[in-house]
N, C-alpha and C positions, 0 to 999 in steps of 0.2 A: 590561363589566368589562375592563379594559385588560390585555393579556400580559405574562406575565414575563418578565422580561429576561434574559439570558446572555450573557454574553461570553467568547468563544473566543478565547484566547491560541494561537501558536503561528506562529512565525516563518514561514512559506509559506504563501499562499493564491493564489485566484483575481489575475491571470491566471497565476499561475505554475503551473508542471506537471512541474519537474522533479527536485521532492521524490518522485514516484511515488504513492505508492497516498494516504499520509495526508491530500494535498490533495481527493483525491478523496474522499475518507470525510466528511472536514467539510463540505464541497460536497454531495453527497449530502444529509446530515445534516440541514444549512441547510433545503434546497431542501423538503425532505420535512416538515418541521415549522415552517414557515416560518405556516402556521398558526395553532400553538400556543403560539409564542415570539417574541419578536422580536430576535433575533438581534446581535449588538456582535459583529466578530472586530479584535481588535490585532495586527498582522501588520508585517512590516518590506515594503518596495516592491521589494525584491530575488528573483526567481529564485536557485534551490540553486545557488552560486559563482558568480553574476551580479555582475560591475563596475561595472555599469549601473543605475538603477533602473527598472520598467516604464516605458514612456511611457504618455503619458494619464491618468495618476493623480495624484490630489490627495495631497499629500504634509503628511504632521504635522496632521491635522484629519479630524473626522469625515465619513465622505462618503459618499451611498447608491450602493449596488453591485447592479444586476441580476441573476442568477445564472441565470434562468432564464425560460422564453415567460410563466410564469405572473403575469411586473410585477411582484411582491412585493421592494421593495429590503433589503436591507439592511445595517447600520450598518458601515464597515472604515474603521479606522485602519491607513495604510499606512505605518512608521516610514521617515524619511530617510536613515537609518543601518540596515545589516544586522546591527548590535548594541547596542540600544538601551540605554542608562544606566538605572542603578538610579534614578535620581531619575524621567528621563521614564516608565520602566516606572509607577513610580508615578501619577506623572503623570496619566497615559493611562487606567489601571483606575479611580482616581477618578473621572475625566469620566466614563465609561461610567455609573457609578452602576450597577450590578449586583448584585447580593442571590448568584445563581447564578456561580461564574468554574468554565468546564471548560479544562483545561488537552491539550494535545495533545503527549504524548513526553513524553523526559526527560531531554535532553541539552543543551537552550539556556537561553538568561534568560528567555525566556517562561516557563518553568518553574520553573527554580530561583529568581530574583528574587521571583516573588507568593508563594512559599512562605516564603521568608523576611521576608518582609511582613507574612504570620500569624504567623509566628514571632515576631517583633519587636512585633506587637500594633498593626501599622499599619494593618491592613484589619479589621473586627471584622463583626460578624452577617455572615458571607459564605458559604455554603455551596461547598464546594468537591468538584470532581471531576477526576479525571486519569486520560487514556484511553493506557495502554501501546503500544497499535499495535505489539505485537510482538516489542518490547525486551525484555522478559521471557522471551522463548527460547532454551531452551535454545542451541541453535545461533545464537542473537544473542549473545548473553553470551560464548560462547568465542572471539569475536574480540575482542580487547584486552584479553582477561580481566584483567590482573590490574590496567588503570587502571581499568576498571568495575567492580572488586571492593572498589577503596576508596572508590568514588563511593556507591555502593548504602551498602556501609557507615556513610559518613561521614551518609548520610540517616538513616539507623535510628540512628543514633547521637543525634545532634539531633532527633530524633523530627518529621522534617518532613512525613510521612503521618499526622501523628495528626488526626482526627477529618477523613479524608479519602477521599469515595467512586472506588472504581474505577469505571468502564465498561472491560468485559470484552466483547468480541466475540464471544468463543466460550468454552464451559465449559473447555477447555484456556487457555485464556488464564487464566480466573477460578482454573483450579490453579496454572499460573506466578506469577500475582498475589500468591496465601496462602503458597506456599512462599517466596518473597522476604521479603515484609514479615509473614509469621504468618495463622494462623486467622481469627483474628476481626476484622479487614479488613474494612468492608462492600465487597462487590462486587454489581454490578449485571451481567446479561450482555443484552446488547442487540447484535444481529448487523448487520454493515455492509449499509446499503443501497444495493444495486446498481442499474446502469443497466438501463435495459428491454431483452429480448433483442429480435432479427431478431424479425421479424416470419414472415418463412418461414426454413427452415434452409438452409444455403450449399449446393450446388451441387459438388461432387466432380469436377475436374477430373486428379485424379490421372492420372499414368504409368507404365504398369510400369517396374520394375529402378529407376526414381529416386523420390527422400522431399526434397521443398521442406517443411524446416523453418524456422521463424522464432523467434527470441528474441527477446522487446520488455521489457526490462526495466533499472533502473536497471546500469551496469558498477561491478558491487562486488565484493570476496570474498564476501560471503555469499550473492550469485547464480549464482555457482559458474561462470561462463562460461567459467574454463582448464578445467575438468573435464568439460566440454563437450566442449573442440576435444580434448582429451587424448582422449578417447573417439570421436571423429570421425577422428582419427588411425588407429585399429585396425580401420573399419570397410571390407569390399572392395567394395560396391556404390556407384552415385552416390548421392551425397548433397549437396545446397545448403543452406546457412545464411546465413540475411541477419539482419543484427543489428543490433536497434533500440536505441537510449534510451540518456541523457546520459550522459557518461563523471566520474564521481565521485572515481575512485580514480584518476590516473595513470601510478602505478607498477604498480599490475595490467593497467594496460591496455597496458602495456608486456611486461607478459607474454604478453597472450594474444597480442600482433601476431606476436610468437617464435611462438607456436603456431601461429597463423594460414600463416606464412611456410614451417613444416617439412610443413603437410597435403599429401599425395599427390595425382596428378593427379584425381582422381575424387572428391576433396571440394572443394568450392569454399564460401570463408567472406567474405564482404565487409560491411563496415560501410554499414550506410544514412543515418545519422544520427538525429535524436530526431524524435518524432512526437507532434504533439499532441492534447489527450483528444481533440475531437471525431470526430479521423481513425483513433483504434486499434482500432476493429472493423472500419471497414473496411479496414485494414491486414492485420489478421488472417483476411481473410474470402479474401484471394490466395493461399496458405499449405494444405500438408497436414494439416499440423499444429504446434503451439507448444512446445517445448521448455523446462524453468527447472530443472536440477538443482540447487535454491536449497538453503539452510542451514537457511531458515525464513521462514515466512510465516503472516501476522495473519489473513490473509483473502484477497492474492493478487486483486487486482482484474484483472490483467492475465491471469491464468486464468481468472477469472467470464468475461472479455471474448470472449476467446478461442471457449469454449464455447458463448455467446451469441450467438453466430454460425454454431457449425455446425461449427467447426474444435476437433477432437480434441488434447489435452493428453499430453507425455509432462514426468513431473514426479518428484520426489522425495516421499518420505512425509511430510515436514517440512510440510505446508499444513493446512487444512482440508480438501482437496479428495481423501480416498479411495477407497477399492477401483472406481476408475474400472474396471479390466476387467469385474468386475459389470454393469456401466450400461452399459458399451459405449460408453463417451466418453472411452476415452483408456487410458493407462498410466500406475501407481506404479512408480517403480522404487528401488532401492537404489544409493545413490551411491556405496558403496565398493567395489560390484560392477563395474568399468567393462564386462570383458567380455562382463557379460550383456547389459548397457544397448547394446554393439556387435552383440551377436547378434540383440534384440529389434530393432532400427533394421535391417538388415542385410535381417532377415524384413518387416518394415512396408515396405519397398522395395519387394518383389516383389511388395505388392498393385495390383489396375488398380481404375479410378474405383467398379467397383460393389461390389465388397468395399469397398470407401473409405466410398463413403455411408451403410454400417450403421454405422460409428462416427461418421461425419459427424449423421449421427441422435440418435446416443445422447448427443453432447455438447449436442448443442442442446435435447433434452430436459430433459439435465439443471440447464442452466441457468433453463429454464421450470417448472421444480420447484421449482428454489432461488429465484425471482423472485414466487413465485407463493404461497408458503405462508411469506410474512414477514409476522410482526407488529408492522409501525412502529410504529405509533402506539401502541400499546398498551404496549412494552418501554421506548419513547424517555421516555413519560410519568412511568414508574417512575423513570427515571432521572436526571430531572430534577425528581421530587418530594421535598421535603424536607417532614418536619412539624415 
């Protein structure tokens, strides 16, 4: 019996990496059901604000793509343009021939274009899914609010979710999803499939009196990285921060250089540049611990990472990722608190390597917890079952 087919819309894919976590989700996704479905992704050949198109890749035609040791290719259209035309969008989903379209976001033409395609009565028997990643939070939404409030709007308005399933990652997500678009919304919740942790857990090289923190995360406002060094400012003990992944935002990162510039002698903050997936745990595995006083996060792949290594989180409540001091894998902290998040850092400083290793423990446990009692296959199938 032959597999059903899917085609994953969504403007960033393999080899690119520096959309952050959503490439990795689909990736994942692919790779793990790779089985059960066989897989179509429409993707443009551009990295997030790349001038360039990848090299190596077949451009405007379908092409098999490897993903992983296991030889299973499958099907990406990588568009020649990083904004593909309503006609080729079309284009492109017809070839596929797909019954299933999951759609990834909701801020490009990958999205808005196939939805107005249903709309228009251009695509017909197609079951359709769209996976938020996050957009839906609270703390995503109040940046730009009020251009995202006519966008949201202007969908419920033209009713372009109607007869359209979510994937929901997490039951908070599936409440962000109903409070947007209403109750009766089908939602599906099916949890992002993470990489395999360490195999052993890292190794605690810690020093007393100093805390080598690392950020590895897109430079956005909603990753909070001035609020970081604003808090790294107030701190008296050594403290290091090396700071990973692609700079998105400009004008923020013009700010933090200002912050970066006023830290006192005893904090040192330097940029390392972007790093790619296969190297981010062992990035994170030189590190005492990982830092993200984010806005909001879907799933935070760059914390799964983190902890799947052995190296301890200090984070905001905004994730899935809480009551870490329970677990002993890390810290929640309150972002509008700076001074405690100074005094907490301050104290995490003065521990030596073997106070270190009981949280060095408890992250890497917790990561073999959450790796360990996922139901792929069983949630994925849901989700892509239509009757």
């Amino acid at each position: 019996m032959p597999k059903k087919k899917v085609l994953v819309l969504y403007e960033y894919f393999y080899p690119g990496f520096k959309a952050g976590g959503p490439i990795q989700s689909l990736v994942n996704m692919v790779i793990a059901m790779q089985h059960k479905y066989d897989f179509y992704i429409a993707t443009t050949a551009f990295d997030m604000q790349a001038k360039e198109p990848y090299k190596n890749v077949a451009l405007n035609q379908w092409t098999d793509v490897v993903l992983s040791n296991n030889g299973l290719p499958v099907k990406v259209w990588y568009s020649a343009t990083p904004k593909p035309s309503f006609k080729e969008l079309l284009q492109v989903i017809k070839t596929a021939d797909c019954k299933t379209i999951y759609i990834n976001g909701f801020y490009t033409h990958h999205f808005l274009f196939p939805l107005l395609f249903k709309k228009l009565g251009l695509l017909k028997n197609v079951d359709w899914i769209v996976a938020p990643r996050g957009m839906l939070q609270q703390g995503a939404l109040q940046i730009r609010t009020f251009q995202k409030k006519v966008y949201f709007n202007a969908i419920r308005f033209f009713s372009l979710m109607k007869h359209v399933r979510f994937h929901a990652t997490t039951k908070d997500e599936e409440i962000d999803t109903k409070k947007m678009f209403g109750n009766k919304v089908s939602v599906i919740v099916a949890e992002n499939i993470p990489k395999q942790p360490y195999k052993i857990c890292n190794q605690s090289n810690k020093q007393t009196s100093t805390l080598k923190l690392v950020f590895l995360s897109l430079i956005t406002e909603k990753k909070n990285l001035l609020l970081m060094l604003q808090v790294l400012e107030k701190c008296s003990n050594n403290i290091l921060l090396d700071i990973y992944g692609p700079i998105k935002d400009t004008i923020y990162w013009q700010q933090c250089l200002q912050a970066i510039q006023a830290l006192p002698t005893n904090i040192t903050a330097t940029y390392k540049g972007e790093v790619l997936p296969n190297n981010v745990q062992a990035t994170f595995s030189q590190y005492d611990a990982m830092i993200l006083l984010t806005k909001g996060e879907n799933f935070g792949h760059a914390i799964y990472e983190s902890l799947s290594v052995g190296t301890p989180v200090i984070i905001s409540h905004f994730t899935p990722w809480n009551n870490l001091q329970e677990k002993n894998a890390g810290w929640n902290v309150h972002i509008n608190h700076q001074q405690e998040i100074c005094t907490l850092m301050n104290d995490l400083s003065k521990l030596d390597k073997t106070e270190w290793q009981h949280y060095c423990n408890g992250a890497w446990q917790l990561a073999n917890d959450y790796y360990n009692t996922q139901q792929i296959e069983k949630t994925y199938c849901e989700l892509f079952s239509f009757k």
